[in-house]
N, C-alpha and C positions, 0 to 999 in steps of 0.2 A: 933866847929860846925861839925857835920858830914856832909861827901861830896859822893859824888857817882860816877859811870862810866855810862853812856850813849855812846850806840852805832846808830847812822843815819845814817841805809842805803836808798838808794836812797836818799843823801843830796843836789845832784845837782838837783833838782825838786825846781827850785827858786819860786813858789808860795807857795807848802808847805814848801818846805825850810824857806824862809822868816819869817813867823807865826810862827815857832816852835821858830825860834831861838830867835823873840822878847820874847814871854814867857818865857824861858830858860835864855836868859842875865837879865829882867827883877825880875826874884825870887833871894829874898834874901836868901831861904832855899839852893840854887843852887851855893851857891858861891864857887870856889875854886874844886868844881867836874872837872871832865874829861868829854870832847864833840868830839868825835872819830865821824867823817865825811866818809862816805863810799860809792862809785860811780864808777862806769866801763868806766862814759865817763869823760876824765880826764879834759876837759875847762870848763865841767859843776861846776865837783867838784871843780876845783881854785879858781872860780868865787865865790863859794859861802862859802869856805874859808878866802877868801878875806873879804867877807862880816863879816862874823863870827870873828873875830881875830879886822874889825873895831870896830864892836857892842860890843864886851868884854875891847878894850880900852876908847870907848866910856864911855859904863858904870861903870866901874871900879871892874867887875866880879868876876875878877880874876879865870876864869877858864882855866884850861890848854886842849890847843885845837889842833886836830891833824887829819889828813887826809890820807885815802890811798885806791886802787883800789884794796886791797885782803882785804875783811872781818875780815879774817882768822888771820890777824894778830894784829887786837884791842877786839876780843873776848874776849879773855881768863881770864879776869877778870872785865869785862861786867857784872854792876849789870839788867841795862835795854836796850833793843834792838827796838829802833822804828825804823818803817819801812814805806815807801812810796813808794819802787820801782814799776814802770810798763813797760813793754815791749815794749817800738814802741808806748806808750802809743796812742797817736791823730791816725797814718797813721790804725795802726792796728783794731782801736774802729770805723773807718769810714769806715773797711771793714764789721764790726759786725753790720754795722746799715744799707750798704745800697746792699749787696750780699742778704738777707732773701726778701728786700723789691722786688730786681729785678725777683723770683722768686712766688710773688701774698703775702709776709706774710706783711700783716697788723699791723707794731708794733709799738712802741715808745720808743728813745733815744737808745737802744740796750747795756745797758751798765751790769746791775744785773738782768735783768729776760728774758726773751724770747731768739729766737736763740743764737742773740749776746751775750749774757752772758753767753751762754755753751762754747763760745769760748774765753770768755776772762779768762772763770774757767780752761779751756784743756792747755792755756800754762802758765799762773800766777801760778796754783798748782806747776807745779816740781821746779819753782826757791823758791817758799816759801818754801817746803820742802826741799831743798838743804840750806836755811839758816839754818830749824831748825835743821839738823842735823850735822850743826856744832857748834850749841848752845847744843845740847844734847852734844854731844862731849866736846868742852870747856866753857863753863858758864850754866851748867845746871839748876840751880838756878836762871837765868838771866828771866824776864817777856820780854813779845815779845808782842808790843803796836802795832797794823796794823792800817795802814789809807788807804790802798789799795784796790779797789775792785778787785772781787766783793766779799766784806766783810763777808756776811754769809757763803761764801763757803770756805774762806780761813780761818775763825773760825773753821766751821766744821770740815774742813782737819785736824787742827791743832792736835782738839781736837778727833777725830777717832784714829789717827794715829802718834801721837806725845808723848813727855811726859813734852813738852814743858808749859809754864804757860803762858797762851795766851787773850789777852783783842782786841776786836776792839773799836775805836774809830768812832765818826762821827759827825757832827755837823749841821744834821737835823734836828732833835729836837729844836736844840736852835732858829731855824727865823722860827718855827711857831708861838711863841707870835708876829709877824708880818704878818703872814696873816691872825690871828684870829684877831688881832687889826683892821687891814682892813675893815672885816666885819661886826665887834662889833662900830665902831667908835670909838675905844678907842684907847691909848697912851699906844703902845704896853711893855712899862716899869712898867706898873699896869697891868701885865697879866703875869700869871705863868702857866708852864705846865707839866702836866707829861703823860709818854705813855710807853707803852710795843706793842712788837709782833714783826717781822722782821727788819732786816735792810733796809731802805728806804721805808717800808710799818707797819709803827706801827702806833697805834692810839692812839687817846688823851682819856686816862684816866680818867683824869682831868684836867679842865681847871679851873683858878677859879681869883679873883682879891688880890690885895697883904693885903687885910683884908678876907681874905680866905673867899670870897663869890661865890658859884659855877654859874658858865656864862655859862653854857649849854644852862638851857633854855632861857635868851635873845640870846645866838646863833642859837638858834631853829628858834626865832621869826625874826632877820636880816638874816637870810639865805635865807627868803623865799624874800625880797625882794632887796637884793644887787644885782649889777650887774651881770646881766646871763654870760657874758663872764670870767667872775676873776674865775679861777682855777672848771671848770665846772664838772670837771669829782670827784674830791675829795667831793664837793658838794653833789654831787649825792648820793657820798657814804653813803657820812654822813648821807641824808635822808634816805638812805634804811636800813644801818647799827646801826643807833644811834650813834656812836663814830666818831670825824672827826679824819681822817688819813692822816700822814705826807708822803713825806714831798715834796710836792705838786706835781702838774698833772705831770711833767715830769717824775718823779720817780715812782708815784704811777703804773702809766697808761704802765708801764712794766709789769706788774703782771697778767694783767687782760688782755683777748681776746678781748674785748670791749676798752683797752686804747687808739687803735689810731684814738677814736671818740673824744677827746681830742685833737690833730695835731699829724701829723704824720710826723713832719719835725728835728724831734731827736737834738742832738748838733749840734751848730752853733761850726764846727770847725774850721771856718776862724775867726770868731770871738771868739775863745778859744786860737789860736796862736798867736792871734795879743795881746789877755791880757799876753799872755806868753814873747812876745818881750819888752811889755811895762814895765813888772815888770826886765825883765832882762836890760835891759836900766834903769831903777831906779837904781838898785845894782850899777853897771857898772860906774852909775855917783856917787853913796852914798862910794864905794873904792876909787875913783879917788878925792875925797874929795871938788869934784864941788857941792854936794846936802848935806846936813845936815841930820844926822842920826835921825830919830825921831820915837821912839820905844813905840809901844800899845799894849796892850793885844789884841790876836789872835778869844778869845772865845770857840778854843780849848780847850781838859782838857785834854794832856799828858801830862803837867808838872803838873795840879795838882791831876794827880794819882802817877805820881812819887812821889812827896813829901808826898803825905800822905803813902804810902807805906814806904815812908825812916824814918817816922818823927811818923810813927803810929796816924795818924791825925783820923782816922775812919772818912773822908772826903765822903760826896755821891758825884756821878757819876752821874749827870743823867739821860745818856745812854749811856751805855756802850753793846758791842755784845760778848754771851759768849756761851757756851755749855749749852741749857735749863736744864735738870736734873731736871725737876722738876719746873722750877722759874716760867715758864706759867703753869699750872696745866693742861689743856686739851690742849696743845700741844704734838708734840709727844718730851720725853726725849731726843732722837737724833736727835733732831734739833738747830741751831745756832739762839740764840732771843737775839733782842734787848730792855734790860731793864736798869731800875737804880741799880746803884753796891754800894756796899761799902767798901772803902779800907784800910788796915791798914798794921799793920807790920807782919801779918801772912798772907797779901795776895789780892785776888779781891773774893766775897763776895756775887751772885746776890741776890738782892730782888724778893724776892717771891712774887709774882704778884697774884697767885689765877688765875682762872677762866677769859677767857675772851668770851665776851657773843657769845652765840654757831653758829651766823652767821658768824662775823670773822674768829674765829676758826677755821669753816670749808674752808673757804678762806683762811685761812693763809696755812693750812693744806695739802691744793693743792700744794701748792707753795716750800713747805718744800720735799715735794716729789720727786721734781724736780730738785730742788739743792743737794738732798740726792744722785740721781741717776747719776747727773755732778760729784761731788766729785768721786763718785765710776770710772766714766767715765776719768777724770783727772788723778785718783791716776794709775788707769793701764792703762794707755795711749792707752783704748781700741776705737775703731768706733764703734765698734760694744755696746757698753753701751752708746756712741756719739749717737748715733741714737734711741736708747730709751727712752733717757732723754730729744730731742725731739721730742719725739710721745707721753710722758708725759703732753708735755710741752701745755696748754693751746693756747698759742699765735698759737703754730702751726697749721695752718687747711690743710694742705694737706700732704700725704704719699710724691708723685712725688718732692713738691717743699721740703719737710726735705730731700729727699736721694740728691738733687743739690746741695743745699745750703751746705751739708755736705760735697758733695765733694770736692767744689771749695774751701770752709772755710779751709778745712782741707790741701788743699797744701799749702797754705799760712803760715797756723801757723805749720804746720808740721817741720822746725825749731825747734819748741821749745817741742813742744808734748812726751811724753817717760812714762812707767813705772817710779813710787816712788819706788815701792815695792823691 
C-alpha cells in the first residue's frame, strides 16, 4: 500500500486539529503514512500529540507520528502541507471587528472582507510566505492545503507569488443543504448543491434533489413566505440576484456596504473561547483515558484530496479556492474562486464553471479588487497600498475614519507586517 508524509502546521488548533485527525486515523488509504505535527506554542502542540498518538492506538493506523516547533525540520520530504496557523487568532480578529466600528464603519463579523480583513491579510501573508518559501526550498513538489483565512487572499498570494501548488479548503458549501432544507421544508440529506464564485460568497449553481430534480423554483415560491427573520440579508440576495449565496448572513454580509443591516454584532468571541476550552477539556480527558475515543468524519475534504491525489482517485471537490485562470469565465483570471476541483495524480484540476450571471459578476468583481489590492498591500508591507485597499473597499464610507482605523490597526499588527519581496 502506498503511504505518504503530511505536514500540520498550526496542529495545536484543537478544533481543527481534532476534525483533521479523525479523517486522517479514520482512512484506510492513510495507513502507515507519516503525521508531522508542527506548532510554536509547545502545550498546544503536546496536547494534541497526545491526542494523535491516542487516536492511531486507538484505531490501529499505524501511522508514524511526530512533532516539532521548527517546520524546517519535517519538510523535506513532505508529500502534503496543511495548514491552519493564525496569529493571536481571537484577541487579534476582535481588534479587526471592533477598532472600524468605533470610528462610524458599519460592518459585519470583520473577518474576510471589509477593514478587518485587510488586516488579517497584512499579517497572515508574511508567515504563509515564510512557509512557502521553505517548501520551495525543501518539498517543492509538496501541495500546501490552507484552512486559514482569509482564504482568497492567501490563495492569491500563493498563486502571484509562489511556485508552490496551492488548494484552499472550506466547508461552507457543505451546511447550505441545511439552510436551503430550512426553507424548502425538506430533509436537508435529499438536497444537493453546487456553487462557484468567492470564498464565503459563492452562489448556488445548483440546487436540486437526489433524483436530480432542480428546487429553485419551489425555492422561489418558500422564500417568499418563510420566516422574515432566518438569514434576511442572503434572502434578499437571492431575490434580486437569482442565485442563493453561501454561506450565510454572517459571511455573506462582509462583502457588501449594506451587510450590517443583517446585525452588526460580528463573533461572539466569549462564546468562540469557551467552545475552544470545551474541546480542549475533551482532549485533555480523551489522553487521560477518562473519555472514550470516538472518531467521525469531520466533513472536511483534506484527507480526501490527499488520497485521491496519492491513489489518482480523479475524486471531485466540491469546493475547493484556487487561482481562476479561466475556471469563472467573466471573472477576472487574477482572481482566487471558489469552485469544484478535480484531483488526481497529476494534480488539483478546477472546473470550468462558464459564465456567472452578469449581476454577480459584477459583484463579485468589486470584491476581487479589493483583495487584489490587500495582497499587493500585504506582499510589500506597504500603508500606503493599506490605505488604498481601503478606499476600494466598499464597506468603507469615510476618508477620515480609513486614515484612524489604519493607524491604530496598523500599531497593533505592526509586529507582524514586513516586505515578502
Amino acid at each position: 500500500m502506498r503511504t505518504t508524509k503530511i505536514v500540520f502546521i498550526g496542529a495545536g488548533s484543537a478544533c481543527f486539529g481534532k476534525d483533521l485527525f479523525n479523517d486522517i486515523f479514520l482512512s484506510e488509504e492513510l495507513r502507515g503514512s507519516t503525521l508531522s505535527l508542527v506548532d510554536i506554542d509547545r502545550e498546544n502542540l503536546e496536547r494534541m500529540y497526545n491526542l494523535a498518538v491516542k487516536m492511531n492506538e486507538v484505531t490501529g493506523a499505524g501511522l508514524k507520528i511526530e512533532r516539532t516547533v521548527e517546520r524546517r525540520d519535517v519538510l523535506s520530504d513532505a508529500e502534503f502541507v496543511v495548514n491552519s496557523a493564525a496569529i493571536d487568532r481571537i484577541n487579534l480578529w476582535k481588534h479587526d471587528f471592533e477598532i472600524p466600528k468605533k470610528y462610524g464603519i458599519r460592518h459585519a463579523f470583520g473577518e474576510n472582507g471589509g477593514p478587518g480583513a485587510l488586516f488579517f491579510t497584512m499579517r497572515t501573508i508574511p508567515m504563509i510566505m515564510d512557509f512557502a518559501r521553505d517548501m520551495e526550498e525543501l518539498c517543492p513538489n509538496a501541495y500546501f492545503f490552507n484552512f486559514s483565512n482569509p482564504e482568497s487572499r492567501i490563495i492569491l498570494a500563493l498563486a502571484r507569488y509562489t511556485k508552490i501548488k496551492s488548494l484552499g479548503l472550506c466547508h461552507g458549501l457543505y451546511f447550505m443543504t441545511e439552510i436551503i432544507g430550512r426553507i424548502l421544508g425538506m430533509d436537508e440529506e435529499n438536497i444537493e448543491v453546487w456553487g462557484a464564485g468567492i470564498n464565503h460568497f459563492q452562489w448556488l449553481t445548483e440546487i436540486k434533489d437526489k433524483d436530480g430534480n432542480n428546487l429553485y423554483p419551489l425555492l422561489h415560491e418558500k422564500n417568499k413566505t418563510y420566516k422574515p427573520s432566518y438569514e434576511p440579508l442572503s434572502r434578499k440576495l437571492f431575490e434580486v440576484f437569482g442565485l442563493y449565496p453561501t454561506c450565510g448572513d454572517s459571511h455573506s454580509a462582509e462583502y457588501v456596504p449594506y451587510g450590517y443591516e443583517s446585525g452588526e454584532d460580528g463573533c461572539d468571541f466569549d462564546e468562540h473561547l469557551e467552545e475552544v476550552e470545551e474541546i480542549t477539556k475533551e482532549i485533555a480527558d480523551i489522553t487521560a483515558g477518562t473519555r472514550p475515543v470516538k472518531l467521525e468524519y469531520s466533513g472536511e475534504r483534506a484527507v480526501d484530496a490527499i488520497t485521491g491525489i496519492m491513489n489518482n482517485k480523479k475524486d471531485i471537490i466540491e469546493a475547493g479556492i484556487v487561482y481562476n485562470n479561466g475556471a469563472i469565465t467573466n471573472l477576472p483570471f487574477d482572481a482566487a474562486v471558489e469552485v469544484p476541483v478535480m484531483v488526481d495524480a497529476t494534480g488539483i484540476h478546477p472546473v470550468t464553471v462558464g459564465d456567472l450571471p452578469s449581476g454577480i459578476a459584477r459583484l463579485l468583481t468589486t470584491q476581487i479588487g479589493v483583495q487584489q489590492m490587500a495582497v499587493e498591500a500585504a506582499i510589500h508591507g506597504s500603508k500606503e497600498l493599506a490605505m488604498q485597499a481601503l478606499l476600494i473597499d466598499p464597506v468603507v464610507n469615510s476618508t477620515n475614519a480609513a486614515k484612524l482605523l489604519l493607524n491604530e490597526l496598523w500599531e497593533i499588527n505592526k509586529p507582524y507586517i514586513r516586505s515578502c519581496l
